[in-house]
C-alpha positions in Angstrom: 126.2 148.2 127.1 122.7 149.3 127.0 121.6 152.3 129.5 117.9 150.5 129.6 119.1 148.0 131.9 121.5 145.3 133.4 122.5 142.1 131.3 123.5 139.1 132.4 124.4 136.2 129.7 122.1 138.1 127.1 118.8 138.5 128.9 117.2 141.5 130.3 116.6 141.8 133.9 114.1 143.9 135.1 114.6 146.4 137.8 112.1 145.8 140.0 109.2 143.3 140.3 106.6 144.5 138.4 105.6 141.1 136.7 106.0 139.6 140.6 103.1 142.2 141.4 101.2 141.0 138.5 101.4 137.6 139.0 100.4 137.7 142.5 97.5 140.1 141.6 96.2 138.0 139.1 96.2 134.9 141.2 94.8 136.7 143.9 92.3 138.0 142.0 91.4 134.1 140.8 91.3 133.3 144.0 88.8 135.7 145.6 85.9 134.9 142.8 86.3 131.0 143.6 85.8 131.8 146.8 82.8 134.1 145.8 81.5 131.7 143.4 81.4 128.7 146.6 80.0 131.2 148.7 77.4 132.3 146.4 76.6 128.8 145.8 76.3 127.5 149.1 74.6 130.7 150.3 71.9 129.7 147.3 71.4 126.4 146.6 72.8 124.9 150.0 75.3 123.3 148.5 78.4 123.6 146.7 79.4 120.4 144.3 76.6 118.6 144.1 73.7 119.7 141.4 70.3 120.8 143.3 
């Protein structure tokens, strides 16, 4: 038995959710500049996916 963690049918699993954080983050991160990026275009060319 390994002290680093628990086993279950020979894979690790982790402890707590880190990666579930950074997932999240990441895609929430994603997110928010699309937003920015329809917002910015909007707020300068008065539209968003059409070419000016």
């Amino acid at each position: 038995m390994s002290p680093n963690g628990k086993t279950r049918g020979g894979k690790v699993i982790p402890s707590n959710n880190l990666y579930t954080v950074i997932l999240g983050l990441a895609c929430g991160v994603v997110l928010a500049t699309a937003v920015f990026v329809a917002y910015m275009c909007y707020f300068q060319y008065r539209t968003i996916f059409e070419i000016p």
